[in-house]
The first five atom37 places (N, CA, C, CB, O) and aatype in JSON, in Angstrom:
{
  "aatype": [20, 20, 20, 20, 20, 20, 20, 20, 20, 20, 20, 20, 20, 20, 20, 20, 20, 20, 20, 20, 20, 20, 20, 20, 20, 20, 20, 20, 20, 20, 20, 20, 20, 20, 20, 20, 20, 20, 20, 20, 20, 20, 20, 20, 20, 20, 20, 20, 20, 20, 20, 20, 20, 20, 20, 20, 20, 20, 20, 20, 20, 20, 20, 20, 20, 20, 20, 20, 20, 20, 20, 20, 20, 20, 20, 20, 20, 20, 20, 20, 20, 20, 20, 20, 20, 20, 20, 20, 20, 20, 20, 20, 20, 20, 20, 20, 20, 20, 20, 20, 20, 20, 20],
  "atom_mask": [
    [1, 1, 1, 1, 1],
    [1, 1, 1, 1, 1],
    [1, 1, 1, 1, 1],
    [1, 1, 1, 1, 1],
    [1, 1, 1, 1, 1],
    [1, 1, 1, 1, 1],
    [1, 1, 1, 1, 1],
    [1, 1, 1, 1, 1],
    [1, 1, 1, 1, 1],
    [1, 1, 1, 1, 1],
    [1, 1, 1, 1, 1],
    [1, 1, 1, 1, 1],
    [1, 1, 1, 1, 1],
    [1, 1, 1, 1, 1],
    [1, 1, 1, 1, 1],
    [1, 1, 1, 1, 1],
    [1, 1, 1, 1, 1],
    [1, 1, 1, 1, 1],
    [1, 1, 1, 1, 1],
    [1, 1, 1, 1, 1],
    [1, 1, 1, 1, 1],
    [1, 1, 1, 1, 1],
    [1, 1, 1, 1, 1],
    [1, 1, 1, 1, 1],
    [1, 1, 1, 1, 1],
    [1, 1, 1, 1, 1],
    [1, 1, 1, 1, 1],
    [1, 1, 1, 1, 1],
    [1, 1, 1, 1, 1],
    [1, 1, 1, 1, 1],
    [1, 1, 1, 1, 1],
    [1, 1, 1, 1, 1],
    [1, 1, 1, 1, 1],
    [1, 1, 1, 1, 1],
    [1, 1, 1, 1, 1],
    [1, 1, 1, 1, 1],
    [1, 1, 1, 1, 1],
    [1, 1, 1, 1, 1],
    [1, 1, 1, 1, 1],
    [1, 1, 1, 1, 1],
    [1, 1, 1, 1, 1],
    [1, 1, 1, 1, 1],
    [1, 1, 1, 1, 1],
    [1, 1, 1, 1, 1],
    [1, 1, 1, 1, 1],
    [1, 1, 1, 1, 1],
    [1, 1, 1, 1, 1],
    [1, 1, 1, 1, 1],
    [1, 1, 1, 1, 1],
    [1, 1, 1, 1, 1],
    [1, 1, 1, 1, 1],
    [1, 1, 1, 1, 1],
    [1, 1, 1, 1, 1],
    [1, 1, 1, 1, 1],
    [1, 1, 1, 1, 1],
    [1, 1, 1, 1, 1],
    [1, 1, 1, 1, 1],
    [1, 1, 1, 1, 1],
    [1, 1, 1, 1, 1],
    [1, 1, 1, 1, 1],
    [1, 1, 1, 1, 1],
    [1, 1, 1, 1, 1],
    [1, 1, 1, 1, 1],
    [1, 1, 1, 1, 1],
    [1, 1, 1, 1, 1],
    [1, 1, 1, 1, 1],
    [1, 1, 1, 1, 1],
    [1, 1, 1, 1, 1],
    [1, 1, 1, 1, 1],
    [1, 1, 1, 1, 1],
    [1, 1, 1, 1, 1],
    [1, 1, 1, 1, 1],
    [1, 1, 1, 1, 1],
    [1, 1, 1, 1, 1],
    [1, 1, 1, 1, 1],
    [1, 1, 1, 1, 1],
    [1, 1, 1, 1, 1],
    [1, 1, 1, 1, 1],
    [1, 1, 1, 1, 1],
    [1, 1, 1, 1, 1],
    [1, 1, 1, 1, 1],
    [1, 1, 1, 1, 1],
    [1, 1, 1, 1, 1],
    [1, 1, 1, 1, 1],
    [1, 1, 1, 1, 1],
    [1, 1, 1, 1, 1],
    [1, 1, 1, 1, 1],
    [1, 1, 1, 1, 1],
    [1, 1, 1, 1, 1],
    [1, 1, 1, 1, 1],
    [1, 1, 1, 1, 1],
    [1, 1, 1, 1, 1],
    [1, 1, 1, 1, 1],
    [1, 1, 1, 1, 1],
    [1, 1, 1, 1, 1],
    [1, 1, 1, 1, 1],
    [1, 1, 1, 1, 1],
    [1, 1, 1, 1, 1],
    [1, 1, 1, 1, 1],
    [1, 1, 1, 1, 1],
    [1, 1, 1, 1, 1],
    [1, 1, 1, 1, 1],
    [1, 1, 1, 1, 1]
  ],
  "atom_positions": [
    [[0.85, -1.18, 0.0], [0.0, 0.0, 0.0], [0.9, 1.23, 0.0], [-0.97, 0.0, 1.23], [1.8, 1.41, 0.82]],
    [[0.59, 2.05, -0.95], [1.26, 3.35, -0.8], [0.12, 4.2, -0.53], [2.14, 3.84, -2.06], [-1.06, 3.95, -0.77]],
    [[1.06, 6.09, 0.45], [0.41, 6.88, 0.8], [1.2, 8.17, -0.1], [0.29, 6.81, 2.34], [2.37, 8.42, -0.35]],
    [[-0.16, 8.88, -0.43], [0.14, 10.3, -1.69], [-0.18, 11.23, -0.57], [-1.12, 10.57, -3.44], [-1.02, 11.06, 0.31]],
    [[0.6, 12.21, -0.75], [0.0, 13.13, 0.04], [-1.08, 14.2, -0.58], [1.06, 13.79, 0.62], [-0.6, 14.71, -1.59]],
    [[-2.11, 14.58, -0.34], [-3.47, 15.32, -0.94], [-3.51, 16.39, -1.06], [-4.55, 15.23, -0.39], [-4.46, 16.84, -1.7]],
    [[-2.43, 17.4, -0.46], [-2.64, 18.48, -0.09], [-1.13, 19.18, -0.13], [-3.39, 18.38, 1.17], [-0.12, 18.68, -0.62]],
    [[-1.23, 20.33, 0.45], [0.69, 20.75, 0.27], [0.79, 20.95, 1.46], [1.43, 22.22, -0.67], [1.98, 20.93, 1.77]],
    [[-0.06, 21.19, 2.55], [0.37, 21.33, 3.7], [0.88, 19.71, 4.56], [-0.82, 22.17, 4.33], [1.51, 19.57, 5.6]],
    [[0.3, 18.65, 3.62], [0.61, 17.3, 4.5], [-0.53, 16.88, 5.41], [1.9, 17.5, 5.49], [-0.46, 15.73, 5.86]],
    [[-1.29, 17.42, 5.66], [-2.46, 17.3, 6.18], [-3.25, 16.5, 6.15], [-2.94, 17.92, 5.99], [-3.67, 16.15, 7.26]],
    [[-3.86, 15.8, 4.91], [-4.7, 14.65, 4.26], [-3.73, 14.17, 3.53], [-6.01, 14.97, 3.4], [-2.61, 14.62, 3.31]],
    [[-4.54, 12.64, 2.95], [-3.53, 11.9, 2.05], [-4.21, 10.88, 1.7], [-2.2, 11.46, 2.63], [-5.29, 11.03, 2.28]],
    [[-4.25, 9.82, 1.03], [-5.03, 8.88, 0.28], [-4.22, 7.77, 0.05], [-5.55, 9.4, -0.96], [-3.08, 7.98, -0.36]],
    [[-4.53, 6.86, 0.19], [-4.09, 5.54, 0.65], [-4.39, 4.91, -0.82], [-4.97, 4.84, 2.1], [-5.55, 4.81, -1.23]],
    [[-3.17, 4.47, -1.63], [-3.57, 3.74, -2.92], [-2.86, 2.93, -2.98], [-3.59, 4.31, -4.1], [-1.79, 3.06, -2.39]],
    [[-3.15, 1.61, -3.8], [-2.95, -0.05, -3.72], [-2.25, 0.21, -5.1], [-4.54, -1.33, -3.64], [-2.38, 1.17, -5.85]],
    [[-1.31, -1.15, -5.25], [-0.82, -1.94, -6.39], [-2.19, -2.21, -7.4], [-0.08, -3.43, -5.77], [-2.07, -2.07, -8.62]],
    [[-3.28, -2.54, -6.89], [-4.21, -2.88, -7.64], [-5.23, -1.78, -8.23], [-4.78, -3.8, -6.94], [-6.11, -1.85, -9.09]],
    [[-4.75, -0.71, -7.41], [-5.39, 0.58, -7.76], [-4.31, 1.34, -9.02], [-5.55, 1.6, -6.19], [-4.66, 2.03, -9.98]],
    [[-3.05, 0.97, -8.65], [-2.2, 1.39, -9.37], [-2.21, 0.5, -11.5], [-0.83, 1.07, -8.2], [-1.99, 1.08, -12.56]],
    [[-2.53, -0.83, -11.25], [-2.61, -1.77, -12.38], [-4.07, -1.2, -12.98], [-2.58, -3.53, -11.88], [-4.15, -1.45, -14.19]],
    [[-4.95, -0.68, -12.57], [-6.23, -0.19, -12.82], [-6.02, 0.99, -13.69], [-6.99, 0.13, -11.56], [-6.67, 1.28, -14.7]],
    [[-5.24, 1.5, -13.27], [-4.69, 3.04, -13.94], [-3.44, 2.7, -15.21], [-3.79, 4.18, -12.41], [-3.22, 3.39, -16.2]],
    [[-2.88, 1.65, -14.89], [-1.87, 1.0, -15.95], [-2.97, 0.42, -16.87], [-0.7, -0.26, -15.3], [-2.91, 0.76, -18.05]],
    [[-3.69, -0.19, -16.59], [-4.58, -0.95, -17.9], [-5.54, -0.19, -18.74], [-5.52, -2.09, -17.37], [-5.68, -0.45, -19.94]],
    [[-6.32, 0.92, -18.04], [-6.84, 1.75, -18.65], [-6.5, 2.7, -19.26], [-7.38, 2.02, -18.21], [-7.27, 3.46, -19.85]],
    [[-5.32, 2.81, -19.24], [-4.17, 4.11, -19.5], [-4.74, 5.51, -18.99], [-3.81, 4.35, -21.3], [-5.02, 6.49, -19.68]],
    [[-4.84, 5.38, -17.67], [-6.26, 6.5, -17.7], [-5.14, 8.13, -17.54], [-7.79, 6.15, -15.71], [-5.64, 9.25, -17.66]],
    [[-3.7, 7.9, -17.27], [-2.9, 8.54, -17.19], [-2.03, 8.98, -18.67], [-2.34, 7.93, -16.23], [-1.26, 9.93, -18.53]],
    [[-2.08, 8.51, -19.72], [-1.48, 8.71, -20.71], [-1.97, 9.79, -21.53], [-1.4, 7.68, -21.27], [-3.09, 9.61, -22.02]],
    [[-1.46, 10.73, -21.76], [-1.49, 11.93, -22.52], [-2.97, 12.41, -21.64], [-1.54, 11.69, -24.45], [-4.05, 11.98, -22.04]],
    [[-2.93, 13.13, -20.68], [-3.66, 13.56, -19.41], [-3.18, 14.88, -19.41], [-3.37, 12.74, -18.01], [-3.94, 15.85, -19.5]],
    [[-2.04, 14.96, -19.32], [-1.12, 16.45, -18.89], [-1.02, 16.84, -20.23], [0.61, 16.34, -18.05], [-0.67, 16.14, -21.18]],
    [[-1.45, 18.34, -20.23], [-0.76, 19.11, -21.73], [0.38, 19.08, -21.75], [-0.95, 20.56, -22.04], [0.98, 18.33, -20.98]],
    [[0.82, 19.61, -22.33], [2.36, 19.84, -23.13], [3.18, 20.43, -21.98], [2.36, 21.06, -24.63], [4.36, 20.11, -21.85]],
    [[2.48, 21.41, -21.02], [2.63, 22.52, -20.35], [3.3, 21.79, -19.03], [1.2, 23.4, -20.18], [3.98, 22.47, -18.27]],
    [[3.13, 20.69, -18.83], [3.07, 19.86, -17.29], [2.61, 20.33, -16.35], [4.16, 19.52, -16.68], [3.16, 20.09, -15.28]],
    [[1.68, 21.0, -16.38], [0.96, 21.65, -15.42], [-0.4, 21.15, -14.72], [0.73, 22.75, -15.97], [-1.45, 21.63, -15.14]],
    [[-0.45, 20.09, -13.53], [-1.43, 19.22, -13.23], [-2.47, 20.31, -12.46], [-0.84, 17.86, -12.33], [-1.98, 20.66, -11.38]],
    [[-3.76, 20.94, -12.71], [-4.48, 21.8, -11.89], [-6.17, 21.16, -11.84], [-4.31, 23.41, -12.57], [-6.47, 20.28, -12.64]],
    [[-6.68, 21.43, -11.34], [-8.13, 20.82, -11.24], [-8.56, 20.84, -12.7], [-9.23, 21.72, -10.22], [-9.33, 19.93, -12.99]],
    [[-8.29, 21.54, -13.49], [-8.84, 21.39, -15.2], [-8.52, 19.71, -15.1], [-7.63, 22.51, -16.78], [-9.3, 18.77, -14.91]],
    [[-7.31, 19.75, -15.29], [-6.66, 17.88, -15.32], [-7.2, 17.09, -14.53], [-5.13, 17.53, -14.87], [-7.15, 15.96, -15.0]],
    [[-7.92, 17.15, -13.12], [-8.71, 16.06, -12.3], [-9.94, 16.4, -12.83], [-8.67, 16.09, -10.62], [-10.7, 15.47, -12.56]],
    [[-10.41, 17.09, -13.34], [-12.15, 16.97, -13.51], [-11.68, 16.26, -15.26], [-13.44, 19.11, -13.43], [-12.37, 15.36, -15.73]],
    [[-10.69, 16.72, -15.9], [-10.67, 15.64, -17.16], [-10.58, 14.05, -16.98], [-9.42, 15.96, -18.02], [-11.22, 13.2, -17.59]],
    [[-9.76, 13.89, -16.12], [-9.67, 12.71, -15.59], [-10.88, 11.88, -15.33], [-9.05, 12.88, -14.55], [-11.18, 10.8, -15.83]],
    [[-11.58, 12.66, -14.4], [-13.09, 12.11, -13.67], [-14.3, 11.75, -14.66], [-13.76, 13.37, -12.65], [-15.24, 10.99, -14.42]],
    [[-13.99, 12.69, -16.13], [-14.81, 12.95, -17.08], [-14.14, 10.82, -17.97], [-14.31, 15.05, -18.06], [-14.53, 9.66, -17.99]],
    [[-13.2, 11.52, -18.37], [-12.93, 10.05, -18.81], [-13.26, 8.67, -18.22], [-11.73, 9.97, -18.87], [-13.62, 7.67, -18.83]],
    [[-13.09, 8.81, -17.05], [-13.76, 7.44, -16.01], [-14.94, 7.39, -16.16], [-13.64, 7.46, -14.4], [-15.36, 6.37, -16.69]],
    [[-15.83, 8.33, -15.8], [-17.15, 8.63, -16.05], [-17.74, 8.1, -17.69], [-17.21, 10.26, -15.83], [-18.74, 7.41, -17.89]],
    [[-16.93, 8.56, -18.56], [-17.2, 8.15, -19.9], [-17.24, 6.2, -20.49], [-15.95, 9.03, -20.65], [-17.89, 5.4, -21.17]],
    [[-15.8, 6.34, -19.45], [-15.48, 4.51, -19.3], [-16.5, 4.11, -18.88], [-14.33, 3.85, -18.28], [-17.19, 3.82, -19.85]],
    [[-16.95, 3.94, -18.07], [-17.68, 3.59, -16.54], [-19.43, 3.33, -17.77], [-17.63, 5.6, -14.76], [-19.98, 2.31, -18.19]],
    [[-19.68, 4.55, -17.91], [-21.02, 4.41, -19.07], [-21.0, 3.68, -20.04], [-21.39, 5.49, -19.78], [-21.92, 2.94, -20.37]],
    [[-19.38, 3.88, -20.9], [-19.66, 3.42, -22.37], [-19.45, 1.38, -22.05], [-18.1, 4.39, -23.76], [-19.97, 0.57, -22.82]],
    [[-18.85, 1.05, -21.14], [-19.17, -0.4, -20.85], [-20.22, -0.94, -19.95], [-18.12, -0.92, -20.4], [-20.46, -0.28, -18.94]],
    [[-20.96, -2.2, -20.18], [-22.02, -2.52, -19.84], [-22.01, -2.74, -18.26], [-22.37, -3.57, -20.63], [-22.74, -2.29, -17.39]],
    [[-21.07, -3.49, -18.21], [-21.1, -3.92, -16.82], [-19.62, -3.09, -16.33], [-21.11, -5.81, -16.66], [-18.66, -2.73, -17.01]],
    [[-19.84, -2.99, -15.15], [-18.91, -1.96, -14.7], [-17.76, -2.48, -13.99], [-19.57, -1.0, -13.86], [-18.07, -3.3, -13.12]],
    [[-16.25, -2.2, -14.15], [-15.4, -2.97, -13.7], [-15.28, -2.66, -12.53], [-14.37, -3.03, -14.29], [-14.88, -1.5, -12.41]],
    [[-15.47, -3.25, -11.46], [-14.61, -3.29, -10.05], [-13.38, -3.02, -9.55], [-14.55, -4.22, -9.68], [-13.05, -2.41, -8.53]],
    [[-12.94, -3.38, -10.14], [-11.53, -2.54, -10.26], [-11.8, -0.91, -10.38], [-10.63, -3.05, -11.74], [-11.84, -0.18, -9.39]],
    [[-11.93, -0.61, -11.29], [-11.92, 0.5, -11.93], [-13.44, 1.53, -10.98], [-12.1, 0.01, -13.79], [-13.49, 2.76, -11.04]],
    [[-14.4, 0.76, -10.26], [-15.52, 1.31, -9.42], [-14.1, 1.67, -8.17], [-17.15, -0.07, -8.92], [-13.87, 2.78, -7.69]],
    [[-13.42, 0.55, -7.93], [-12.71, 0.73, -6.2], [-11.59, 1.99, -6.64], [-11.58, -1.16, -5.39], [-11.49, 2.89, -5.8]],
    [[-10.87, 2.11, -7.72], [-10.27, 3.24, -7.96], [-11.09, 4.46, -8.1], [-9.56, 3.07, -8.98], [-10.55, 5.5, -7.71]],
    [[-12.2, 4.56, -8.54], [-13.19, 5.89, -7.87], [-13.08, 5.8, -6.77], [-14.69, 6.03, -8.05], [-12.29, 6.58, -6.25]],
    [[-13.52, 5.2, -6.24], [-14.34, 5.59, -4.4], [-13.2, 5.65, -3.63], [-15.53, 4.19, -3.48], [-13.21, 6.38, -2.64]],
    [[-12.18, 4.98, -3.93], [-10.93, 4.7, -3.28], [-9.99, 6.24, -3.29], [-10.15, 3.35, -4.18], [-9.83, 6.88, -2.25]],
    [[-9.53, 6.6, -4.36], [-8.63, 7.82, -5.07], [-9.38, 9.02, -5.78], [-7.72, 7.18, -6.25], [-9.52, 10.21, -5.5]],
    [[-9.77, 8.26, -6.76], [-10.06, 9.56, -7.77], [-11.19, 10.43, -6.86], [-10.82, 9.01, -9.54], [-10.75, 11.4, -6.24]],
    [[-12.59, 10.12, -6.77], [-13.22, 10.79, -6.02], [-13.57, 10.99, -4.82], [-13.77, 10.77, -6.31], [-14.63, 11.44, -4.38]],
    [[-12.01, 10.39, -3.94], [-11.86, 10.64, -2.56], [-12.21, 12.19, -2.17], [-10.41, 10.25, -2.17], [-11.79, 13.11, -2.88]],
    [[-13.1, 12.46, -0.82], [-13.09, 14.08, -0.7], [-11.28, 14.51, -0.93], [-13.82, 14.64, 1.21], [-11.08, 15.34, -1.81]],
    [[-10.45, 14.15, -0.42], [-9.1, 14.78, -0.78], [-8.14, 14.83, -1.6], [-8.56, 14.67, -0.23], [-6.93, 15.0, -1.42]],
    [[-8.85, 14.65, -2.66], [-8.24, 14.55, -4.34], [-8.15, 15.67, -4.69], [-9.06, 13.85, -5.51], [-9.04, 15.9, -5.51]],
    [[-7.51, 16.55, -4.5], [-7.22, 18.1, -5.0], [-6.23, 17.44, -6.33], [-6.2, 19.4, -3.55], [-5.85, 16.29, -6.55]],
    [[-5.99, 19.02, -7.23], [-4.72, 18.58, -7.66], [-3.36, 18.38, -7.17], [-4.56, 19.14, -8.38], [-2.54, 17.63, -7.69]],
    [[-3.22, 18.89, -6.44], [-1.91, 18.61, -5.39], [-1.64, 16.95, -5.21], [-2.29, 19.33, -3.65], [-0.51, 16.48, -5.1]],
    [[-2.76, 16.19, -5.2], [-3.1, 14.95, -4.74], [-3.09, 14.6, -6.35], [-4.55, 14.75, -3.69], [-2.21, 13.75, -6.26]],
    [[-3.36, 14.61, -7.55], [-3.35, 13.74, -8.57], [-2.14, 14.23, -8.97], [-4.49, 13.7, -9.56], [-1.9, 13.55, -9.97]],
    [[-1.03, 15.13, -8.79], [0.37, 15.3, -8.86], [0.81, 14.31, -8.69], [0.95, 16.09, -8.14], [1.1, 13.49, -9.56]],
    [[0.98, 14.15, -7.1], [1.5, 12.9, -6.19], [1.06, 11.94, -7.11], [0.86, 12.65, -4.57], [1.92, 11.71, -7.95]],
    [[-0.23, 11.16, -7.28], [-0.54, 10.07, -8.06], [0.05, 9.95, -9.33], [-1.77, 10.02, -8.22], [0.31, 8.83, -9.78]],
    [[0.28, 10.91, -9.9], [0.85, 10.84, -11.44], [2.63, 10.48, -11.11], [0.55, 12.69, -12.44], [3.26, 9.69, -11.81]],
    [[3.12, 11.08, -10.17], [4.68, 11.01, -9.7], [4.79, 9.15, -9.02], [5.03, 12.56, -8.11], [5.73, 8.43, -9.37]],
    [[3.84, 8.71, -8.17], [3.94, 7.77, -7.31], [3.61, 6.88, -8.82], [2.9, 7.79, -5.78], [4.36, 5.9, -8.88]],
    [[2.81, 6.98, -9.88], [2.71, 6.2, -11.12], [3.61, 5.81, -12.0], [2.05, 6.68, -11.78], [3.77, 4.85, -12.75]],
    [[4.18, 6.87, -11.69], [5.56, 7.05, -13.22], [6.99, 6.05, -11.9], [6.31, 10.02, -13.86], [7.84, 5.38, -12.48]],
    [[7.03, 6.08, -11.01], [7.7, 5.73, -10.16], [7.31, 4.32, -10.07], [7.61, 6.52, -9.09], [8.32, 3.61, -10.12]],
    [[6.07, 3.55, -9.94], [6.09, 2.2, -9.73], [6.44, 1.96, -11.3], [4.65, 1.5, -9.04], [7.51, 1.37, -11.45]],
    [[5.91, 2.22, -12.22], [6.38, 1.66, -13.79], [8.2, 1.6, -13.81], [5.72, 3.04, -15.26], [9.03, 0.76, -14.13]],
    [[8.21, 2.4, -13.49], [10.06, 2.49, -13.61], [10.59, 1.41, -12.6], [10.84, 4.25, -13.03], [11.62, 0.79, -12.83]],
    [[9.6, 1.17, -11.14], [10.04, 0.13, -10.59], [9.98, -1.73, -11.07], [9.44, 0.44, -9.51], [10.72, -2.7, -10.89]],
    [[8.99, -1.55, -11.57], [8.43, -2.86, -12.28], [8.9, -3.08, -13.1], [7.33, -3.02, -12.67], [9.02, -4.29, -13.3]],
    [[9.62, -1.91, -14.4], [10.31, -2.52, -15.4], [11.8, -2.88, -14.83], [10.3, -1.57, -16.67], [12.35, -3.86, -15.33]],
    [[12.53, -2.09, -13.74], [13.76, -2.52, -13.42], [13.46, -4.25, -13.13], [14.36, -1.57, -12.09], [14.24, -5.09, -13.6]],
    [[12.54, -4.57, -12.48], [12.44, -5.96, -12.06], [12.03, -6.91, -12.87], [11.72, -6.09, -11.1], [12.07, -8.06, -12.44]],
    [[11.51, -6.63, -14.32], [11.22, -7.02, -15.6], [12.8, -7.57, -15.95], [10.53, -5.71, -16.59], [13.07, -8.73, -16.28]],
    [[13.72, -6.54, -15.79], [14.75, -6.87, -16.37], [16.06, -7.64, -16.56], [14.85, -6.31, -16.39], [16.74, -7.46, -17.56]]
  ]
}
């Protein structure tokens, strides 16, 4: 289990899984997310939320996985952008860990 911190003061924080993390690897729900600009601000979490939302409708039955990464992260009350920073950094960080161990 890893902890993101939510906020900049350290204050809140959100508790996300390996399995929360493979949820976000399979859906690519992170790939080409950030403009050009790298600038992660609530525009980028409500795009985010919009795409899940879009997932979530356009398939019939709804993945579990992908329901526990809502309720879990994405639309935790303490998902600021400060908090999908962290998630995008703690993301790019397990991939880089998993491929070293791939190798």
């Amino acid at each position: 289990m890893h902890k993101i911190q939510a906020n900049l003061s350290g204050t809140r924080s959100i508790e996300v899984s390996d399995a929360h993390l493979e949820t976000i690897k399979h859906y690519s729900l992170l790939d080409n997310l950030v403009d050009s600009n790298g600038i992660i601000d609530e525009g980028v979490l409500d795009k985010l939320k919009l795409n899940i939302r879009s997932l979530l409708e356009g398939t019939g039955n709804a993945d579990k996985q992908l329901l526990d990464l809502c309720l879990d992260v994405i639309y935790n009350n303490n998902m600021k952008a400060y908090g999908l920073r962290e998630l995008v950094a703690l993301y790019a960080d397990w991939l880089k860990k998993r491929k070293q161990l791939a190798e």
